[in-house]
FILUMFI-660084 format. One line per field, with one value per residue: x, y, z of N, C-alpha, C in turn; residue number from 1. Coordinates in steps of 0.2 Angstrom, whole numbers. Layout:
<sites>
n_c1 = c(X_...)
n_c2 = c(Y_...)
n_c3 = c(Z_...)
ca_c1 = c(X_...)
ca_c2 = c(Y_...)
ca_c3 = c(Z_...)
c_c1 = c(X_...)
c_c2 = c(Y_...)
c_c3 = c(Z_...)
i = c(NUM_...)
</sites>
This chain:
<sites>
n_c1 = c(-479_-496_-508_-521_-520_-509_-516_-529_-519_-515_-530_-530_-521_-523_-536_-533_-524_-536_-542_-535_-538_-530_-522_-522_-508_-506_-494_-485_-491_-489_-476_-474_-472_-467_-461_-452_-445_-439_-432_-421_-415_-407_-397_-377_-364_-362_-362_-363_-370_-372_-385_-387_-381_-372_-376_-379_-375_-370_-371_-379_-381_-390_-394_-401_-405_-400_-395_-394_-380_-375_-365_-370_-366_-353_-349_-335_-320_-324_-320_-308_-311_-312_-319_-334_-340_-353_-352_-366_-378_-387_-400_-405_-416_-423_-433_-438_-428_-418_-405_-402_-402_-421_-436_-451_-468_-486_-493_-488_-489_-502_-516_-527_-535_-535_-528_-517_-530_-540_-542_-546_-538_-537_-532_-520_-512_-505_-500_-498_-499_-512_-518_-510_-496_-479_-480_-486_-472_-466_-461_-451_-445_-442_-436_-433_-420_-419_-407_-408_-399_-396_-387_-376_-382_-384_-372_-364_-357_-367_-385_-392_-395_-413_-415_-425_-430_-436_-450_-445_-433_-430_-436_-425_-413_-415_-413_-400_-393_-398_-409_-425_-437_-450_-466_-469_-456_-442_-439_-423_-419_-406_-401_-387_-386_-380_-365_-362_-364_-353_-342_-343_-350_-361_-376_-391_-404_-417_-422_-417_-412_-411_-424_-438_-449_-467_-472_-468_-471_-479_-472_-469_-482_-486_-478_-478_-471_-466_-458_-451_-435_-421_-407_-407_-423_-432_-443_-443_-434_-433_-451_-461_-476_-483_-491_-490_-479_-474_-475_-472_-471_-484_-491_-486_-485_-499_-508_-504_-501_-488_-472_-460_-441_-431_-415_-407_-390_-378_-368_-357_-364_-367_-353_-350_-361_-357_-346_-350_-360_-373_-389_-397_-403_-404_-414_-413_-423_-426_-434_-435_-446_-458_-471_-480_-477_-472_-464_-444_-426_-415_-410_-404_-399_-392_-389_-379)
n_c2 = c(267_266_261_258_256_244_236_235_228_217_210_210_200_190_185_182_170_163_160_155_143_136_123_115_115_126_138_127_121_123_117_104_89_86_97_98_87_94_103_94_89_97_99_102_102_96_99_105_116_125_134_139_146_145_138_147_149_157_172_188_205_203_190_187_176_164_148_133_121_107_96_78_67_58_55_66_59_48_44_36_25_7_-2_-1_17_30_45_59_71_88_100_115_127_143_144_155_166_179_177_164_152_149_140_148_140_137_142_150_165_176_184_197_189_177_161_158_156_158_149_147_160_150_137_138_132_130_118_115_119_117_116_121_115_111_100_100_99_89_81_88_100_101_108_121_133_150_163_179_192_206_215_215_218_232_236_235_231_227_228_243_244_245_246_247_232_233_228_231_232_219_213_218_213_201_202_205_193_185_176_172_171_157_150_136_140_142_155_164_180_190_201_204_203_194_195_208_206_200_206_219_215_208_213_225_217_215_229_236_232_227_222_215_226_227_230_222_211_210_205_192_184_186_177_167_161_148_144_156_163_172_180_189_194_193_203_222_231_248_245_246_250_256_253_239_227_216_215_210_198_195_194_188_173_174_178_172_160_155_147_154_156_163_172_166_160_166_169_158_153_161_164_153_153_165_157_147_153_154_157_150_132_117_114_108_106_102_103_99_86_90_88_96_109_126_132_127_124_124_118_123_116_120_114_112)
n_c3 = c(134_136_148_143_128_129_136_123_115_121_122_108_106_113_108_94_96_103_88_82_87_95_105_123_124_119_109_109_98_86_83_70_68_53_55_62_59_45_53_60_48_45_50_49_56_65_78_97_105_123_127_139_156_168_185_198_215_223_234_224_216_207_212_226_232_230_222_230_235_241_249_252_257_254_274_281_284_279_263_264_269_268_253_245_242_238_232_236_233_238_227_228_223_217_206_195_196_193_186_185_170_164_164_159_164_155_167_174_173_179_177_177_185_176_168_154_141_147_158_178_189_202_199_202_217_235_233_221_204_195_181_165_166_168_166_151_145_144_136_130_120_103_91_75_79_80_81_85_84_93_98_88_76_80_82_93_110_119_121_131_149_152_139_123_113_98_86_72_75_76_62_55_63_53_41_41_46_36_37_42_54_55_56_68_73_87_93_97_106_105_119_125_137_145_143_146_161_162_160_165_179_190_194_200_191_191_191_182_164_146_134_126_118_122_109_100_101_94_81_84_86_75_66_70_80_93_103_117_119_130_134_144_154_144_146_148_159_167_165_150_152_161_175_172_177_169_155_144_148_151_138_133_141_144_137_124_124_124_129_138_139_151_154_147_140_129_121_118_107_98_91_84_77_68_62_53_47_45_56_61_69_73_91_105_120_137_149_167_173_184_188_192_192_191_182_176_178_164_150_136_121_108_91_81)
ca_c1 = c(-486_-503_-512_-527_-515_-508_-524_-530_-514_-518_-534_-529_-516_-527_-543_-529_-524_-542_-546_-530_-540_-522_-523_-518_-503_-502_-491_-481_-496_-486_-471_-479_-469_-466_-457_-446_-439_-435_-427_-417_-413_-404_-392_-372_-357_-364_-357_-368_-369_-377_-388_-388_-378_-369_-381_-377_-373_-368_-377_-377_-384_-396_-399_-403_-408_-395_-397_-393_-378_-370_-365_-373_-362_-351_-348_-329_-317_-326_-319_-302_-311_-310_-325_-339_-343_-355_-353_-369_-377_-393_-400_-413_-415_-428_-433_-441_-425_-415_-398_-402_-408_-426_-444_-458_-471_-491_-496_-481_-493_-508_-518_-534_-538_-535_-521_-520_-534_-547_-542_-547_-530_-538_-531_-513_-514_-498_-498_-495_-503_-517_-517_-505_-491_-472_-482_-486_-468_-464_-459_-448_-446_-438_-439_-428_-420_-419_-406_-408_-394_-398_-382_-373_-387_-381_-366_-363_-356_-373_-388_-389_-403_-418_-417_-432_-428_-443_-452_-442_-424_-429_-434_-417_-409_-416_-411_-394_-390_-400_-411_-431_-442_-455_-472_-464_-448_-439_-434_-420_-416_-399_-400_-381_-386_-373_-358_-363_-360_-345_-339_-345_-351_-369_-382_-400_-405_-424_-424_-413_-411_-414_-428_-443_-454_-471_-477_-460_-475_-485_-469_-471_-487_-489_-475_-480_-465_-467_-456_-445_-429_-417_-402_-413_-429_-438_-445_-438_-436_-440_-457_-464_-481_-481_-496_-489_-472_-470_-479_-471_-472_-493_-494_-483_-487_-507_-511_-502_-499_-480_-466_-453_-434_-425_-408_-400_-382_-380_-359_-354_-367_-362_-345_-351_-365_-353_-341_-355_-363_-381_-391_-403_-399_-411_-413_-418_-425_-429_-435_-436_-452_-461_-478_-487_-473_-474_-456_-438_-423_-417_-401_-408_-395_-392_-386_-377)
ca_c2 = c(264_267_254_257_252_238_230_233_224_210_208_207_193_184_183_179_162_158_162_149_137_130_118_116_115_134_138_122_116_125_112_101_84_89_104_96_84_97_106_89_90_107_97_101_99_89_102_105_119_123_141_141_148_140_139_152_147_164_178_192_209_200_184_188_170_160_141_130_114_104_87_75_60_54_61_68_53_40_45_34_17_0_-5_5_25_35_55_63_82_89_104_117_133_148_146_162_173_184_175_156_150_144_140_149_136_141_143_155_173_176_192_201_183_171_161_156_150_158_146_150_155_148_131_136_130_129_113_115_120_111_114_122_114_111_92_101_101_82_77_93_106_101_113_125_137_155_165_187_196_214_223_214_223_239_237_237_224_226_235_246_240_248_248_242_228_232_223_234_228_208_212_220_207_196_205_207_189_182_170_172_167_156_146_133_141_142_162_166_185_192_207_206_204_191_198_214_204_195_211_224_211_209_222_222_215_217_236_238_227_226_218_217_233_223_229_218_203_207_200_185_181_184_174_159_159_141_146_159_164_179_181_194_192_195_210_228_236_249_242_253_250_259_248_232_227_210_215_205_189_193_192_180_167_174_180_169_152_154_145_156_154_169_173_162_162_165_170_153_149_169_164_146_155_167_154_143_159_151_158_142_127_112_116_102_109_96_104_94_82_91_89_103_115_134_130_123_126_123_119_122_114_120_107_115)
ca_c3 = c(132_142_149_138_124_131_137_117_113_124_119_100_104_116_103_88_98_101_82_79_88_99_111_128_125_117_103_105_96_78_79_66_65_48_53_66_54_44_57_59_43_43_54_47_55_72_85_101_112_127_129_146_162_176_190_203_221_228_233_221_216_204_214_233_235_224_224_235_231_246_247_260_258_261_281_282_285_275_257_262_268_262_252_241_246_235_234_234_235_237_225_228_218_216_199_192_198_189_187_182_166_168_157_162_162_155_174_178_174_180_173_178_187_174_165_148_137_152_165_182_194_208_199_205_225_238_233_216_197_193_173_162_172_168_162_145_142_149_129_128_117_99_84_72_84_75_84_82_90_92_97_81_71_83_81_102_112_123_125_139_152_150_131_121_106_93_80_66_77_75_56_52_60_51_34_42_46_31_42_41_57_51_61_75_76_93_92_103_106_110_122_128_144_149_140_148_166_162_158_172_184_191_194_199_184_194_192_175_163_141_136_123_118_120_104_98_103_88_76_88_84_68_62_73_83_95_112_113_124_127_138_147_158_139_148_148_167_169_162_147_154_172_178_169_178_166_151_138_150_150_131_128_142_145_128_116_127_121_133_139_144_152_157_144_137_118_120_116_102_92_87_81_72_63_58_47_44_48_63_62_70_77_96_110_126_141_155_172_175_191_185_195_194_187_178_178_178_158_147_129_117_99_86_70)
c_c1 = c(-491_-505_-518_-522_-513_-513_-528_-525_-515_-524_-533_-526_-521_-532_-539_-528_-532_-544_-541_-531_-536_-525_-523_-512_-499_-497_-488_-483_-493_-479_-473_-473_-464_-458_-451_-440_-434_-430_-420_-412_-408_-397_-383_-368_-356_-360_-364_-367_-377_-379_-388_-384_-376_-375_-377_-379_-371_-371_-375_-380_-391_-398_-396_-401_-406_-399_-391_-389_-375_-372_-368_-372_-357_-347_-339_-327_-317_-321_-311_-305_-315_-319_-328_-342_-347_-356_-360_-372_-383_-395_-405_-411_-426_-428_-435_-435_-423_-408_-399_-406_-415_-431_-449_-464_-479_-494_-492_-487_-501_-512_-525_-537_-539_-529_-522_-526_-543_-547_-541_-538_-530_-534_-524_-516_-507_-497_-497_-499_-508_-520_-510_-498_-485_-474_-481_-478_-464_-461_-452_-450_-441_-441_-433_-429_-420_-415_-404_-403_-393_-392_-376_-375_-386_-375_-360_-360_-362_-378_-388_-397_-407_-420_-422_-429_-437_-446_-447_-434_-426_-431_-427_-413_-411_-414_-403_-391_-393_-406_-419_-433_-449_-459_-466_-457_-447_-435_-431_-417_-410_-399_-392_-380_-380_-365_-356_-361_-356_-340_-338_-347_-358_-371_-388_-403_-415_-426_-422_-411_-414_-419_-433_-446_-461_-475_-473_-467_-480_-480_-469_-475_-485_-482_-476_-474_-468_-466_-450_-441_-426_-412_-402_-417_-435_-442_-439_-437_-432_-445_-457_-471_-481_-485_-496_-482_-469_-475_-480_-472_-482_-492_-491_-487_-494_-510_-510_-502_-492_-476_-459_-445_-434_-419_-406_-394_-382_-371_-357_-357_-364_-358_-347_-355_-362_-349_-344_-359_-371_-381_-399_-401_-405_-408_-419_-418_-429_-429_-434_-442_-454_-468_-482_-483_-474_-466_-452_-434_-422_-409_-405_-401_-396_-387_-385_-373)
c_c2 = c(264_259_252_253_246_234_226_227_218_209_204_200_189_180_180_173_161_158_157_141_131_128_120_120_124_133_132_117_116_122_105_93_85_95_103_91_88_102_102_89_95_104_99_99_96_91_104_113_124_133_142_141_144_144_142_150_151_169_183_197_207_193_182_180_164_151_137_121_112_96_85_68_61_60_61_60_47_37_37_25_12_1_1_13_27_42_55_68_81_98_106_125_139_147_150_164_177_183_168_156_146_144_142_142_142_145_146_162_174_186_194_193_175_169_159_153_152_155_151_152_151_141_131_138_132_123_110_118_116_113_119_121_114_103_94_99_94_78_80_97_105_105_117_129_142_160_176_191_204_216_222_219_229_241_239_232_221_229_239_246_246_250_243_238_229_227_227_232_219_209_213_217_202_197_204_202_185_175_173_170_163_151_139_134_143_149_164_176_188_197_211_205_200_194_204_212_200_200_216_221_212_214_219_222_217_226_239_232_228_220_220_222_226_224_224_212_204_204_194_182_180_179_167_154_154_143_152_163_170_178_185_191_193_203_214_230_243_248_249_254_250_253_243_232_222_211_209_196_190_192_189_173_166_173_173_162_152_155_150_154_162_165_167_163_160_166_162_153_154_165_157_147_160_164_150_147_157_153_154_137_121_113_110_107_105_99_97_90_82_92_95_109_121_135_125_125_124_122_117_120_116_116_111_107)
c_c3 = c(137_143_145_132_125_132_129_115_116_122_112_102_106_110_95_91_99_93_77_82_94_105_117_128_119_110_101_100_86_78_78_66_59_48_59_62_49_47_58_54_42_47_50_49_64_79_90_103_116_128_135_150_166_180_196_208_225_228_229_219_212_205_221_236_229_228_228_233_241_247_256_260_252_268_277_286_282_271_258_266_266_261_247_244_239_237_231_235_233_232_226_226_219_206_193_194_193_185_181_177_166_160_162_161_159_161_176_178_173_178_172_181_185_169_159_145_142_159_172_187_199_207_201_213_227_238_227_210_197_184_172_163_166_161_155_140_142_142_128_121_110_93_82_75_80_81_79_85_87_93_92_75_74_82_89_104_116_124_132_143_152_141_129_112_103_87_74_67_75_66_52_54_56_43_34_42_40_33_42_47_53_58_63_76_82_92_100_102_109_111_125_136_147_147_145_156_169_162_164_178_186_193_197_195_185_192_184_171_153_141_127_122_117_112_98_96_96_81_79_85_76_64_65_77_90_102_109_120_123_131_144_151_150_141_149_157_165_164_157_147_162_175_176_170_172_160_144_142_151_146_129_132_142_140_124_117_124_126_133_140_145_153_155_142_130_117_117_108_95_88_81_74_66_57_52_45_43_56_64_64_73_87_100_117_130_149_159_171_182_187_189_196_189_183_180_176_171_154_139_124_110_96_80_66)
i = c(1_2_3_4_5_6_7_8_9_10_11_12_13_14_15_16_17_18_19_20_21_22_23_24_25_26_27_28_29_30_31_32_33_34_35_36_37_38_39_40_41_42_43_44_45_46_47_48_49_50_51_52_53_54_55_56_57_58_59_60_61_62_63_64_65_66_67_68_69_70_71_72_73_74_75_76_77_78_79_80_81_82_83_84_85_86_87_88_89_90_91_92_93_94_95_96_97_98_99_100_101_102_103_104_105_106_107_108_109_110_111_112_113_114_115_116_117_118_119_120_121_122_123_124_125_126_127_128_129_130_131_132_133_134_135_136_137_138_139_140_141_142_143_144_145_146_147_148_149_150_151_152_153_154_155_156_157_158_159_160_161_162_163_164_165_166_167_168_169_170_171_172_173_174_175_176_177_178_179_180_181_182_183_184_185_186_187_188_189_190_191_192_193_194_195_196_197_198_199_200_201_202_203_204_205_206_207_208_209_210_211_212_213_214_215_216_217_218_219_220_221_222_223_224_225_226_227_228_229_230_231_232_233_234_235_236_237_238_239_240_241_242_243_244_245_246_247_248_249_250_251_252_253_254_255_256_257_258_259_260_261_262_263_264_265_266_267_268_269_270_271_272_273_274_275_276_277_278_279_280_281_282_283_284_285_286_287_288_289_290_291_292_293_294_295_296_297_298_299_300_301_302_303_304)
</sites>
């Protein structure tokens, strides 16, 4: 894809969200009360499970700079005397990586100088966001999850990094599982990425990796998809826009004002979703509470 093209393409989404009027608060402005009850509602047989990964603690070809756990009480020796002791541990993490599940915030992608909605970048400092922060998200994130699993619909265990998921692959699955995206749903895309490193083991997911074709982003919009997840970075590497490394994170977070997650986990939720033969489920997502942060780390829960 050229860069003239893509620009077009941005353009068109950006001027579709002004022309939809959305808030601040970007897309999450289309889960309507209304459409979260009956999200609620869709509830059946009161099983949870969790989308997201164990948090990585060791260095690895796709996360350099893993995070960081170690206990800081009680000292060596205590544990056996008399009286009250609490264990406790400090954690620190990179949160954009390649590894951990996370939520881009709207202040995560900055594009030709400005971040969603026109705001200026200068409003992110080293001392933190000063709009479209992490705050936006400070209620969380409930609505009907819509799960698409592309190499079901290929009939693969995974795709193979650098493959592009299209708008033509999210309609066919969507014919194949029987399941529609519809305005405020939470679409999650299954790329296979985790299976694929549970299997083969890690990689630099940074240089290779499935992902999105950004023209995939015009079924986004137009169905009025709310926040939307992958197992992946949502982006392809290598990029299909030479001059645009993170193409699909412009048009979704810059253009669209629409909340990401990467590098989630869908392996558990699959089989669950097979067996009830529903790939809809009501989905809670409760970021952290860092008010001037550019994300968090993330554990999206699906309720069938």
């Amino acid at each position: 894809m050229s860069e003239s093209d893509f620009r077009s393409l941005y353009r068109g989404l950006r001027d579709r969200a002004a022309d939809d009027g959305r808030p601040e608060r970007g897309t999450l402005g289309l889960i309507t009360p209304e459409r979260l009850v009956a999200a609620a509602s869709q509830v059946r047989y009161g099983r949870t499970v969790s989308l997201a990964a164990p948090i990585e603690t060791r260095p690895g070809p796709d996360d350099p700079q893993p995070a960081s756990h170690r206990m800081i009480a009680p000292a060596e020796g205590q544990l056996d005397a008399h009286g009250e002791q609490f264990a406790r541990d400090r954690f620190a993490m990179n949160v954009h990586g390649d590894a951990d599940s996370h939520l881009d915030a709207l202040c995560h992608v900055v594009f030709d100088g400005e971040l969603y909605g026109g705001a200026p970048a200068s409003t992110v400092t080293p001392q933190g966001a000063g709009t479209l922060t992490l705050d936006l998200v400070r209620d969380g994130i409930v609505g009907r999850g819509v799960l698409l699993d592309i190499p079901r619909l290929r009939g693969v265990p995974w795709l193979d990094p650098g493959d592009h998921v299209t708008a033509d692959d999210l309609k066919a699955a969507e014919d194949a599982q029987g399941v529609t995206v519809g305005p405020g749903d939470l679409l999650f895309v299954r790329v296979g990425h985790r299976r694929r490193r549970q299997r083969l083991g890690a990689w630099n997911a940074a240089r290779a990796r499935a992902g999105l074709h950004p023209t995939a982003m015009r079924f986004v919009a137009e169905r009025g998809v709310a926040a939307l997840g992958s197992d992946g970075n949502n982006d392809t590497a290598p990029s299909a826009v030479t001059e645009i490394p993170f193409p699909v994170h412009v048009l979704a977070v810059n253009a669209l004002g629409l909340h990401l997650m990467d590098y989630l986990d869908f392996e558990d939720l699959v089989p669950e979703c097979e067996r009830s033969a529903r790939w809809h489920f009501l989905c809670v997502v409760a970021p952290l509470r860092l008010p001037a942060a550019t994300g968090s780390p993330v554990n999206p829960i699906a309720v069938l």
